[in-house]
C-alpha positions in Angstrom: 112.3 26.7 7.7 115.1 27.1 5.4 114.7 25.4 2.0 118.2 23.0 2.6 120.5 21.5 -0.4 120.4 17.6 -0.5 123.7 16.6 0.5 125.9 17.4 3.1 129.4 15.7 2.6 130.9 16.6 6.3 133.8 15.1 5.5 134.9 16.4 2.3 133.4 20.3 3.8 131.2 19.4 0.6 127.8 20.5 0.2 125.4 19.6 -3.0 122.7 20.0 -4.5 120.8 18.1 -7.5 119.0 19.0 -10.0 117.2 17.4 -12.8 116.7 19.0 -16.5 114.1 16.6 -17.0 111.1 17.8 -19.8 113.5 20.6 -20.7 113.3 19.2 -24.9 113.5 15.9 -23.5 111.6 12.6 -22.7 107.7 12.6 -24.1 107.0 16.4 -24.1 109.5 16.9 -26.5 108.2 16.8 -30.0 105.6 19.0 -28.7 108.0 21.6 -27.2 110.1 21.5 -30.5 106.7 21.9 -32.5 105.5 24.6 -30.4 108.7 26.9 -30.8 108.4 26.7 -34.6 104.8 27.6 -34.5 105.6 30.4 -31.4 108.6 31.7 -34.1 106.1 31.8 -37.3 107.1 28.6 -39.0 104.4 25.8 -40.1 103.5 21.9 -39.8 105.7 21.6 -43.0 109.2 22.9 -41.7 108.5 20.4 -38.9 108.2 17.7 -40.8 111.2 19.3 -42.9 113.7 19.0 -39.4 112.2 15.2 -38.7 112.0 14.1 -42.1 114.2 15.9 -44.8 117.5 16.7 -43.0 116.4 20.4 -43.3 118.3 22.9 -41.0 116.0 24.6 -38.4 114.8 27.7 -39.1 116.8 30.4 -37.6 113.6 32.1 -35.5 112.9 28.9 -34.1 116.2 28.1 -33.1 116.5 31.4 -31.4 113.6 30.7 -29.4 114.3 27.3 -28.3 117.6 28.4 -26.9 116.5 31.0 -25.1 113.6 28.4 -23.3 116.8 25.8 -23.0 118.4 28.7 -21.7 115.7 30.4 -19.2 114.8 26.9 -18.5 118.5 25.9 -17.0 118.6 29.0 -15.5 115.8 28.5 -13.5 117.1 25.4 -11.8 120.3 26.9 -11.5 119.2 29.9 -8.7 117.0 27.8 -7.1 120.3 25.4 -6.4 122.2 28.3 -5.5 119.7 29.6 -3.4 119.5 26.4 -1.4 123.5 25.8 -1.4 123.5 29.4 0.4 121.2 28.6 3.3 122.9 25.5 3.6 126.5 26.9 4.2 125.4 29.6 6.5 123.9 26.1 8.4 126.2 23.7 8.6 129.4 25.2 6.6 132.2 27.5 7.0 134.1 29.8 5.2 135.6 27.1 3.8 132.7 24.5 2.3 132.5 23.8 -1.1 129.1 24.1 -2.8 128.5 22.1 -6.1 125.8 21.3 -8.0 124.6 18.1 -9.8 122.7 18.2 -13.2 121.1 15.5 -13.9 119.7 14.8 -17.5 118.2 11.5 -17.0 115.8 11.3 -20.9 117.6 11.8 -24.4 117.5 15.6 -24.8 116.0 16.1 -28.9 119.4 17.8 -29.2 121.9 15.3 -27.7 123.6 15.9 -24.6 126.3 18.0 -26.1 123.8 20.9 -26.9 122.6 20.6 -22.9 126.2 20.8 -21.4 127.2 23.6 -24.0 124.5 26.0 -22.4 124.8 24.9 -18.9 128.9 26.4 -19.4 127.9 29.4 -20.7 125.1 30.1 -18.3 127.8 29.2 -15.4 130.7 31.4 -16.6 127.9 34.5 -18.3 126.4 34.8 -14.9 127.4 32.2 -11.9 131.0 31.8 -11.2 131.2 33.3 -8.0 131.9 31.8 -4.5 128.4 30.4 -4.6 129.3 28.0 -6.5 132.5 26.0 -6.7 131.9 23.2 -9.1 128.6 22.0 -11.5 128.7 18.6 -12.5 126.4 17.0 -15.6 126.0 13.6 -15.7 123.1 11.4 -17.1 121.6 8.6 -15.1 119.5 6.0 -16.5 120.1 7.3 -20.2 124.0 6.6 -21.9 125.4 9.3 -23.4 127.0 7.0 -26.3 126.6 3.5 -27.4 129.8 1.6 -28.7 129.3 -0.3 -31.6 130.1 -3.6 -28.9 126.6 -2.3 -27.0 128.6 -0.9 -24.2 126.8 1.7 -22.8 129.3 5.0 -21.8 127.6 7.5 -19.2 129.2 10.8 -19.0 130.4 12.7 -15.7 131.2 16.1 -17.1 132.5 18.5 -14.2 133.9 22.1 -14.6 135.4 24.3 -11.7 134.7 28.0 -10.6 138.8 28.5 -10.0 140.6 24.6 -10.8 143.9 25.5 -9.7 142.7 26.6 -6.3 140.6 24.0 -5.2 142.6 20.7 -6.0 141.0 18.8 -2.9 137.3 19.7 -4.0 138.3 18.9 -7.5 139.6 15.3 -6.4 136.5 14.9 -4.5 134.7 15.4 -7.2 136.3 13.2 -9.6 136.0 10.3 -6.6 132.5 10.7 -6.4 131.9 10.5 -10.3 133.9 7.0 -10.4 131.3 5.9 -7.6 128.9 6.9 -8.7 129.7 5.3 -12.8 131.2 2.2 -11.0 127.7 1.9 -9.0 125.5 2.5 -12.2 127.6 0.6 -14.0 126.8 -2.8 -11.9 123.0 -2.2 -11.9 123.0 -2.2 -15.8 126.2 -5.0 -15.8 128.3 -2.7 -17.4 131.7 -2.4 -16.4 131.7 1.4 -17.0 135.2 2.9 -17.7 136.1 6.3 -16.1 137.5 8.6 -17.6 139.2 12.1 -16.1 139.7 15.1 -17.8 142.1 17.1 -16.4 141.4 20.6 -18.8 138.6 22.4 -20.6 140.3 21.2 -24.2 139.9 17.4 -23.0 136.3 18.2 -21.8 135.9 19.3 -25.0 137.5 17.4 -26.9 135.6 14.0 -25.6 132.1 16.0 -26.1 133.2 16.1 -29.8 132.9 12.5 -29.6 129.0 12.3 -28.4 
């Protein structure tokens, strides 16, 4: 049996497929993932406590090493979406379906969101932006991305395109499901959550200056 994305939008010609980055230096393992690479890179207890305790910067070994297990990590997630966005289209699409996947980050990363997003691009556009994959989205669910100083919680719907200029309908489609879906988490926390659309890469990255 083939091992199917989870969502078919026959409408839209959209197919998706989620996946969740949770436990990657996130939620309860992370201390001990963090700790781990320092000892893994040569470092002690002390330059642990250092990070945590005394503003110190990390170590350059262990910072190497934790982004290459960020990295390998992502990576994994990423083929195994592919892989099921493939056997989907030859399924139920055409030549023309869209596949896009959905990254979910849904507990505080130990690096902030920022760090997570920055290595999912550059995994995309190093290795993945073929016709396998028109569009990754990352968004956070359950966990805001920034707090304003009124306690309004913001969640973040960051998307980025394989080709933007030639797929303007996918790219609209995209941008209507990300206002569902922050409208819709934003009445079960009783947030009225403002959406925001970024048309380029500089206003992508100019709002993840601001996380």
């Amino acid at each position: 049996m083939p091992l199917n994305a989870d969502y078919l939008f026959e409408k839209h010609n959209v197919i998706a497929e989620l996946k969740t980055l949770e436990g990657i230096y996130s939620g309860p393992d992370a201390f001990k993932q963090f700790s781990q690479a320092y000892i893994d890179s040569g470092c002690t207890g002390s330059d642990v406590m250092g990070f945590f305790w005394r503003g110190e910067e990390v170590p350059e070994e262990a910072a190497a090493l934790m982004r290459k297990r960020i990295r390998r990590s992502i990576e994994q997630r990423i083929k195994k979406a592919r892989k099921q966005l493939r056997e989907s289209k030859a399924e139920f699409g055409n030549d023309d379906t869209r596949c896009l996947i959905l990254i979910a980050m849904d507990q505080q990363p130990i690096f902030g969101h920022k760090t997570m997003l920055l290595n999912l691009a550059k995994i995309m556009g190093d290795n993945y932006a073929d016709e396998h994959t028109d569009g990754v989205v990352y968004f956070n669910p359950n966990m805001p991305t920034k707090l304003r100083s009124d306690g309004m919680e913001l969640s973040g719907w960051y998307p980025f395109y394989r080709d933007y200029e030639k797929t303007s309908d996918f790219c609209d489609f995209v941008n209507l499901l990300g206002n569902r879906w922050l409208n819709y988490y934003g009445g079960l926390i009783g947030e009225t959550n403002p959406i925001l659309e970024m048309e380029t890469e500089e206003e992508m990255m100019a709002a993840l200056e601001q996380l």
